[in-house]
N, C-alpha and C positions, 0 to 999 in steps of 0.2 A: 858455020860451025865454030870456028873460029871468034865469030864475032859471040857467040855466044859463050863461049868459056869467058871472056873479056868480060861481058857483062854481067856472068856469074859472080867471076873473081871480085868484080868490082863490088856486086852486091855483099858481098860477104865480108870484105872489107870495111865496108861502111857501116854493116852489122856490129863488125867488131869495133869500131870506133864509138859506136850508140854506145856499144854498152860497157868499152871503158870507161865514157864518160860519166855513164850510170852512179861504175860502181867509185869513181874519181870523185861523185857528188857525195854518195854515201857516205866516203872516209871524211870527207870533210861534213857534212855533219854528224855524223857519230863519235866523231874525236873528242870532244868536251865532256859529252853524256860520260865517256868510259873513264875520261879522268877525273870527271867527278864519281862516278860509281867507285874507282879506286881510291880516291881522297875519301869518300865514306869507308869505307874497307879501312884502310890505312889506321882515320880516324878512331873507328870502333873496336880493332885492333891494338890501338895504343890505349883505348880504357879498358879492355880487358887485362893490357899484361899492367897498367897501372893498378888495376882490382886486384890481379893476381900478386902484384908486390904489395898490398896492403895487407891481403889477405895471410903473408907469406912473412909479412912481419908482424900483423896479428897475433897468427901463430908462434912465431920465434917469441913475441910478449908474452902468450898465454904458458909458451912452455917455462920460462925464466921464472916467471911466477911459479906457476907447480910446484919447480924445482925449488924456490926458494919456499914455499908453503911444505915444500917431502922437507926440506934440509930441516924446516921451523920443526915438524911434526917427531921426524928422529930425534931433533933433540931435545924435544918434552921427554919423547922414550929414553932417552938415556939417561933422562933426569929422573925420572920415572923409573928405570931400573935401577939405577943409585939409592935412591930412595925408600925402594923395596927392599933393596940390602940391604941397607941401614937399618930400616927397620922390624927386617929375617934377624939381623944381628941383635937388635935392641930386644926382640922378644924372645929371643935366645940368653940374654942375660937375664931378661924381667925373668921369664918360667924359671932362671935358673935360684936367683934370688928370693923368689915364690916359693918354690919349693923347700927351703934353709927358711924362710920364713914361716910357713908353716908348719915344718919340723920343730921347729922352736915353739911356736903357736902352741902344736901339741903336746910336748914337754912340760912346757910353763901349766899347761890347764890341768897335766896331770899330777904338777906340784900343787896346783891350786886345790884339785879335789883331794890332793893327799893330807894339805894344810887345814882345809876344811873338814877333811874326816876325822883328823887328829886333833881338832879345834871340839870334837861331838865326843872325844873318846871318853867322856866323863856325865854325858847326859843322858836320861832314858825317856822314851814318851809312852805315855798312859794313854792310851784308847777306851773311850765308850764312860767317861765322866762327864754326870751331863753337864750343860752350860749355865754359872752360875751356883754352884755346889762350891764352889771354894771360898764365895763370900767376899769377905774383903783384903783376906791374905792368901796366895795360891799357897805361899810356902809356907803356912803355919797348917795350912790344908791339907797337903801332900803330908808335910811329917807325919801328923797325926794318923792320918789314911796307913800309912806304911808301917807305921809300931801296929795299930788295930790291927788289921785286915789280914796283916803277910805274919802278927805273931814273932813280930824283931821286938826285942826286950827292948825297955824304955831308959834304960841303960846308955846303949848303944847310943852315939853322937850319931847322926845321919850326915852332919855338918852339909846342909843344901843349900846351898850358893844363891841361887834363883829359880823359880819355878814362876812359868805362864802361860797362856795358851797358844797356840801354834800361830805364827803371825798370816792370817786370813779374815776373810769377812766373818762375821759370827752366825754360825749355823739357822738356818730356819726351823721353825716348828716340821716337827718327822724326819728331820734331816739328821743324819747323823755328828755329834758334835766334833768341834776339834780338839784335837789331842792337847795332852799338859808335855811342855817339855819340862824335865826338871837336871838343872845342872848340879851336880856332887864337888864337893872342894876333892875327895878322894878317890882314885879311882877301883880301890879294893871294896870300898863301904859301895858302892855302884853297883859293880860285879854280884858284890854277897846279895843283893837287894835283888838283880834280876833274876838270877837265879830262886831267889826264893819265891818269887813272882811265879816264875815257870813252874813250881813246881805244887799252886797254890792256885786251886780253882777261886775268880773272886769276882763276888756281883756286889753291886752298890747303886742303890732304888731302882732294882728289877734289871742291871742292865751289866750285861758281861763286862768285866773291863780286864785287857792286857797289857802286858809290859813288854817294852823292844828297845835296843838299842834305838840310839835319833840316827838315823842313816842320811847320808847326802843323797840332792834329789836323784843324781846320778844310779848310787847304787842301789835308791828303792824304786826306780824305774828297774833296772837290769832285774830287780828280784820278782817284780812283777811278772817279768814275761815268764817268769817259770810256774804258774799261778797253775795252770792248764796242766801240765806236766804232773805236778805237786797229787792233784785233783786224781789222777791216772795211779799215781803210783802210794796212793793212801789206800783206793779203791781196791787193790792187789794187796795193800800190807805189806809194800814193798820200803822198808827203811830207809830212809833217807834223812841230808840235815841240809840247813841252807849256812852256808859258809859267806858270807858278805855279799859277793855278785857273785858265787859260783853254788854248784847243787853236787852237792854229795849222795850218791845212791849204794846203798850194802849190796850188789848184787853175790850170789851164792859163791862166785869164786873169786870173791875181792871186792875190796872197794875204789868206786870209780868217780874221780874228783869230772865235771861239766864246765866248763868256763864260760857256755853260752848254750840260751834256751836251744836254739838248734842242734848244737852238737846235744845236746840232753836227748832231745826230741828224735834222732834219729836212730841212737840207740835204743829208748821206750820203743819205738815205734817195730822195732824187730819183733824174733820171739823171743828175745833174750827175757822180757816179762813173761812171758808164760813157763818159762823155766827156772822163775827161780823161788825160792824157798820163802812161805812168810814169813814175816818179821812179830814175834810176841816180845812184848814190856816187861822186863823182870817188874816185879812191884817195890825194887829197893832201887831203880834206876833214876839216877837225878835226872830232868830232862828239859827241853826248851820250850816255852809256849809261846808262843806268838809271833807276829810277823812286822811288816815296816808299812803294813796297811791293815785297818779294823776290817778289810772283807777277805780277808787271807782264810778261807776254808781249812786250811791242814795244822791247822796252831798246835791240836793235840798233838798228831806224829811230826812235827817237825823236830826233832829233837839232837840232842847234844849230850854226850856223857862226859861226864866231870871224874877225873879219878878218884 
């Protein structure tokens, strides 16, 4: 029994020596394999943290840039908002010198139509003379027309400056012609003449012809627009006169000066026409004829009393 545990032990012992040996061979050949598996590691290792610092300074470039493309970009914006001021400022002064300039603008124009009105205060234009009647003299034409026709004694100087036809193309065949303007050295002999005009129905070869002050274009545009009005308020025999650019109407409980077709037109347009009183012509009443256009409808009642 004895010899048999001996030869156990023995066996087992020798087991164990196999298989240190075993794993004594193992270590010695696996030992290079694992140093080089860790020299790969190691290796692949050190190009990642070397990627990672490239990557790490990439970025630290990419952000320097930005920063220095945000720093470029603010300060366009701040040039940019300078600039805007500057020129919030600059068109704070333009509007303000615009507007003194156009103030002035419209001053001046109202000198100018006051200059030019004052410039007409001595002339009158004849409408519905036809083209070609006056020949070779307008103003040996006109006087003669004016002693004739209007029954001014021959007497009487007219003393007419110039007379000619309105500075336009010359009328066509059916067209209505244009006007004579005739300028006066005086402005009384002017006055006596249109008045007597007004008050003097007058045709010459079949064709009505009136007498008006020469109005600037100004104020026989503004007279126009009351044209319509005019048409409304002859229609009722409702009195009125046309006062340069404004409309005079007789309503029954006073008279009421218009300074603009609208403001005219909204009083017409009330019942204030329906309530008021016609208007009849003594037959001893001096009165106005005519308008600052041959198509003025109301030329009979447009009228004006002279004291």
């Amino acid at each position: 029994m004895d010899m048999n545990k001996a030869l156990s032990g023995k066996g087992k012992e020798k087991k164990k020596s196999v298989k240190q040996t075993e794993n004594t061979h193992d270590e010695e050949e696996g030992g290079p394999a694992l140093a080089a598996n860790v020299n790969s590691i190691n290796v692949k290792l050190d190009r990642i943290v070397k990627q990672m610092e490239e990557m790490k300074q990439g970025l630290e470039n990419l952000r320097e840039e930005t920063n220095r493309k945000l720093e470029s970009v603010n300060a366009g914006i701040r040039t940019l908002e300078e600039r805007a001021d500057e020129v919030e400022e600059w068109s704070t002064e333009v509007q303000e010198i615009l507007t003194v300039s156009l103030e002035h603008q419209r001053k001046l124009q109202q000198k100018v139509a006051d200059l030019e009105g004052r410039s007409r205060r001595n002339n009158i234009r004849i409408w519905g003379l036809k083209e070609g009647v006056e020949g070779d003299s307008t103003t040996d034409y006109v006087d003669k027309l004016i002693h004739k026709e209007l029954g001014i004694s021959e007497d009487i100087q007219l003393e007419i400056q110039r007379a000619h036809r309105a500075l336009a193309p010359k009328a066509q065949l059916n067209k209505p012609p244009r006007a004579m303007i005739v300028n006066f050295l005086r402005f009384n002999i002017k006055e006596n003449v249109l008045k007597t005009a007004w008050r003097t129905p007058l045709q010459v070869e079949g064709n009505r012809v009136t007498f008006d002050h020469d109005y600037t274009t100004e104020v026989a545009a503004k007279r126009r627009e009351y044209a319509g009005l005019k048409k409304i308020l002859k229609e009722k025999r409702i009195r009125f006169q046309s006062l340069m650019d404004t409309l005079m109407v007789h309503w029954t409980e006073g008279v009421k000066i218009y300074n603009s077709a609208q403001e005219a037109a909204e009083a017409i347009a009330g019942e204030r026409v329906a309530g008021a009183e016609p208007w009849t012509r003594e037959p001893d009443d001096a009165t106005e004829t005519g308008g600052s256009t041959q198509v003025d409808e109301d030329q009979e009642i447009n009228v004006r009393k002279f004291g």
